[in-house]
N, C-alpha and C positions, 0 to 999 in steps of 0.2 A: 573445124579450123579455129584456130586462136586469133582474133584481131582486135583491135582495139575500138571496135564496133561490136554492140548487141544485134545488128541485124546481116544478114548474110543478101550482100546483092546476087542478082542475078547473075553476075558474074562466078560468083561462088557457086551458083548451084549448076551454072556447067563446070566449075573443075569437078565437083563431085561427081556428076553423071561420066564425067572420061575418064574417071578413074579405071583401072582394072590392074585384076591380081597376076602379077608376072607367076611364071608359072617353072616349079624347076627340079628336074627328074632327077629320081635316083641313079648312080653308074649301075650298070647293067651286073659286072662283077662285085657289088653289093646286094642287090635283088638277088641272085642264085643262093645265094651265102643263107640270108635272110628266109628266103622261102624254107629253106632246110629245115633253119629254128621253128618258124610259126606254126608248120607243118608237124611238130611233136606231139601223137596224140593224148599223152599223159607229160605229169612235172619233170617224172623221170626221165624220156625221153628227151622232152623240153631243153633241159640242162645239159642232156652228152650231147647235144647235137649243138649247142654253142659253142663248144670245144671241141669238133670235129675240123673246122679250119685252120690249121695253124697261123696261115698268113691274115688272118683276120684283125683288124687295128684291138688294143688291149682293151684300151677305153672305148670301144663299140659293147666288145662281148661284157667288159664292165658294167655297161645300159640293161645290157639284153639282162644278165646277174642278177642285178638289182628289180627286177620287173619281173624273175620268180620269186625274189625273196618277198617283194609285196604283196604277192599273194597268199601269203602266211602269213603278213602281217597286220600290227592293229594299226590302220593310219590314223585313227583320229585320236592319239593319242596328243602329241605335240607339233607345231608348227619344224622343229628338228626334222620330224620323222617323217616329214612330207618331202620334204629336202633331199635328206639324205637317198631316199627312197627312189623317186621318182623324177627328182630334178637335175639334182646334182655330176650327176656321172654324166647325164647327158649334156651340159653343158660343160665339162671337163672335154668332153668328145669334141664338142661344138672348135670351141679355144683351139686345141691340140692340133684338128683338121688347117684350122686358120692357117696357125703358125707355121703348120709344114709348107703350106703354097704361097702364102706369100714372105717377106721380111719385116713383117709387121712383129714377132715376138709377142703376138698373141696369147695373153696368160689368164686364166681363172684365178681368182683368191675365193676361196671358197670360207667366208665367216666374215660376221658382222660388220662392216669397217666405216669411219665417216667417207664420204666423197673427197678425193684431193678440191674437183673442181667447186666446192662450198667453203675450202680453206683460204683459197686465192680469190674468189670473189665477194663473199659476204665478210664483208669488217666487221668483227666485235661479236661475231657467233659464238654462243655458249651451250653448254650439253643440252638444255631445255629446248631448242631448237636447230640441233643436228642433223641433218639426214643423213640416216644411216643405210648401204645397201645390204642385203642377205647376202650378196658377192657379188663381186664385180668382172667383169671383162675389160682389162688396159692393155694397151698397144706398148711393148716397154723398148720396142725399136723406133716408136715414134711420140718423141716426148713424154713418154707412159701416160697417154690421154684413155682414159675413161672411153668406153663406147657403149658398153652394154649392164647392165643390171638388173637385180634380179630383185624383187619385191613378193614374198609371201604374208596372202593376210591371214596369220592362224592354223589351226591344224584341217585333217584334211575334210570337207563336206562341211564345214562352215559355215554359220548364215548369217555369219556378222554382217551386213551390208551397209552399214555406215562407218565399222572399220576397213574392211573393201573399200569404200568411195574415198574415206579419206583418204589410204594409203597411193589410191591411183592419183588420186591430186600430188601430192607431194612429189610421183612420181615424176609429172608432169614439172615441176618446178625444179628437179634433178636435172632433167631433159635440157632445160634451160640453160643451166649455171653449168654442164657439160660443153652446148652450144658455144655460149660465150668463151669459155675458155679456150674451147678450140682456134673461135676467132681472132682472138688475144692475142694466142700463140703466133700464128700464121697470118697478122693482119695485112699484109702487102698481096695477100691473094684475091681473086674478082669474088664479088659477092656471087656469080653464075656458078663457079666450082663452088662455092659456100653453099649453094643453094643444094647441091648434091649430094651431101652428108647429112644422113639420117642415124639420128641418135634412137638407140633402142633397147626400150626395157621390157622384161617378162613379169609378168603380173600371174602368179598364181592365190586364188581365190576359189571358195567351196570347193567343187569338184573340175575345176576350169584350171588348165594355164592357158594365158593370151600374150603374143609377140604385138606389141606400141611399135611407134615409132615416130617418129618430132622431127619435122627438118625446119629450115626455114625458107618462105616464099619470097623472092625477091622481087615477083611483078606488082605483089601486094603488100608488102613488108607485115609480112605474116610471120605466123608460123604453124604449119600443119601436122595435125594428129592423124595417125591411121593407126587400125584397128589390121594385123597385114595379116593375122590366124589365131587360129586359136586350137585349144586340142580339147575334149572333155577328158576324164581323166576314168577309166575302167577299169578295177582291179581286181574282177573276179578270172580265173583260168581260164574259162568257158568263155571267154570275152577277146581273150590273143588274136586269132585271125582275123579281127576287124582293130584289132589296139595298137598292137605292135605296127603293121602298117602307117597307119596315122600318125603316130607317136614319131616313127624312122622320116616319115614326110614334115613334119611338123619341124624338130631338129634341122635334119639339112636345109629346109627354108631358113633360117634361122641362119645358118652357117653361110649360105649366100648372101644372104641380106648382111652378115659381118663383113665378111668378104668385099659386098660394095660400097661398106662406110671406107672401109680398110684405104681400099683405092680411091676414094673422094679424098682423105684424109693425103694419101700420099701427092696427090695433084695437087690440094693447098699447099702442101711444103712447097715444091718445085715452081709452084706459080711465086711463093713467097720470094726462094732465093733467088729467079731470077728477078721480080722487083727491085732486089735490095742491090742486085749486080748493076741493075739499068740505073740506078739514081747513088750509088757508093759515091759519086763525090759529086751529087749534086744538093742543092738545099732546099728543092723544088719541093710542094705539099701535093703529096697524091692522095686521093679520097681510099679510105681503108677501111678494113673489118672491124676495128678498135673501138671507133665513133659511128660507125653506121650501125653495128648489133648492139644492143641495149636495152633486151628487153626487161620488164618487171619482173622480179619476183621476192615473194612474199618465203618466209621464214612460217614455217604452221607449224603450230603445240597439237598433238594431236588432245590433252587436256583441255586446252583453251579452243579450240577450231572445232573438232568434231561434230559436235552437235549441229542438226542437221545437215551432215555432209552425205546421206543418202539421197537425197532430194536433189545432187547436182548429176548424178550418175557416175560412172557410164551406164546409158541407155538400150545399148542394143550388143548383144553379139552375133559376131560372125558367122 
C-alpha cells in the first residue's frame, strides 16, 4: 500500500490478509474453440486449426497468429519485438472485447505516446521528464480517460532489474496523475464510487508480463497497489498446452478487470451529474474529488533517478 506512513499498522496488515483473487472463467464457447488450437500436434496443425472457426473474434485468432510466429522467432532482439509478438494483439483483443459490451469506446493506441493525464496535471513538463506509455488503453466515450498502460522494460529475458524497478516506479506515478485526473473530471462524485476505480498497468519485464493495479483507499486515504497476475512468458512449441491456457486466462482477467474500471468510471459520471443537477442553482460548497485527491508525485529522469532503483523493488511475484 502507498501511505504517507513508513510503517504499515496493524490495520493494514488485515487489509492485506482479506485480500483475495476474484476469480473469472473463460465462456465455455471459447474453451471448445481453444482446445482445438492447443490440441495441434505439430505448427502445422497448430495454424489450420486457428482458422478452422469462422465465427471466431479476428483479433483472438490474431493472439493465437502471433504466439506461432514467436515460435520462430528471435525475441531478444528488440523491446518492438516483444511487443509486437506476444503483447500487442492481445491487448488489441483485450480493448475490442471492451468496447463491444460495454459504451465505453474502448481503444488501444498501440505506440509510444505521452499520457493526456501528465499534460493536465503536471505544469511546465518538459521531454526530459515525460511519461511515455508503450500504449495505452482510453475510454473515447468517456472523456477519453486513460485506464490502462502498458510498460515494457527492453527486450525479451532481460535482466536489467534497475531499468525494471525504475520503470515500475514511474508506473506507479502514471497510476496517479490518471487517478487524479479522473477525479478532476467527475469531482461532484462520492469518494466511495472513487474508491472503486482501479487504474491498471501491464508491466512486461525479462520473461514476465504482470497486471498492477492502483485504486485509492478512502478509509485510509491511501492508495493501494496490487500485484492481480502475472503470466511467465514460454516460447518454445513444446510449451502451448500449459502457455496458451495461461496466456487466454491471463488476457480475460485483464479484460474483466477493464470492464470494472469501466463501470466505476461510469458511476462517477452519473454520481457527478446528478450532483451538479441537485445544486444547479444553488451556491452551497459540497466536499469533492478536486480537493480531496492530491496526491504527490514526483516527475523521474530515468538519467537522474535510476540509480539505485533496484533496491526499492518490486519484491515478490505472484
Amino acid at each position: 500500500m502507498l501511505t504517507n506512513s513508513n510503517q504499515l499498522t496493524a490495520r493494514s496488515f488485515r487489509h492485506l490478509e482479506e485480500k483475495t483473487d476474484e476469480q473469472f472463467a473463460l465462456p465455455t464457447s471459447t474453451v471448445d474453440y481453444l482446445n482445438l488450437v492447443i490440441d495441434g500436434v505439430d505448427l502445422k496443425e497448430y495454424k489450420k486449426n486457428m482458422k478452422d472457426d469462422p465465427n471466431e473474434d479476428e483479433d483472438v485468432s490474431n493472439s493465437l497468429e502471433n504466439n506461432f510466429r514467436a515460435y520462430n522467432q528471435y525475441l531478444k532482439d528488440t523491446e518492438a519485438t516483444l511487443n509486437v509478438m506476444l503483447i500487442y494483439s492481445f491487448l488489441k483483443a483485450v480493448a475490442k472485447v471492451v468496447r463491444k459490451e460495454t459504451s465505453s469506446g474502448a481503444e488501444l493506441k498501440v505506440e509510444e505516446t505521452p499520457l493526456v493525464a501528465m499534460k493536465k496535471q503536471v505544469k511546465g513538463y518538459d521531454k526530459a521528464h515525460i511519461y511515455k506509455a508503450d500504449s495505452t488503453i482510453k475510454l473515447c466515450s468517456l472523456k477519453k480517460l486513460e485506464v490502462l498502460f502498458l510498460e515494457t522494460s527492453s527486450h525479451f529475458g532481460s535482466e536489467a532489474r534497475v531499468k525494471s524497478s525504475f520503470d515500475h516506479h514511474k508506473c506507479l506515478f502514471r497510476c496517479l496523475l490518471i487517478l487524479k485526473t479522473t477525479a478532476d473530471e467527475f469531482y461532484l462524485a462520492s469518494t466511495e464510487a472513487f474508491s472503486k476505480l482501479k487504474v491498471l498497468f501491464v508491466h512486461a519485464s525479462d520473461k514476465t508480463v504482470c497486471l498492477w493495479s492502483l485504486r485509492f483507499v478512502e478509509e485510509d486515504t491511501a492508495y493501494e497497489l496490487w500485484l492481480e497476475g502475472s503470466l511467465d512468458l514460454k516460447i518454445r512449441f513444446g510449451d502451448k498446452i500449459e502457455q496458451l491456457p495461461k496466456a487466454l486466462n491471463f488476457y480475460w482477467m485483464m479484460k474483466c478487470y477493464l470492464q470494472q474500471a469501466v463501470e466505476a468510471i461510469s458511476e462517477l459520471k452519473s454520481e457527478h451529474k446528478e450532483t451538479l443537477k441537485r445544486y444547479r442553482f444553488s451556491s452551497l460548497i459540497v466536499e469533492n474529488l478536486f480537493s480531496f485527491t492530491n496526491p504527490s508525485i514526483l516527475k523521474l529522469n530515468e538519467r537522474e533517478d535510476k540509480a539505485g532503483m533496484g533496491k526499492f523493488g518490486p519484491f515478490y511475484q505472484k
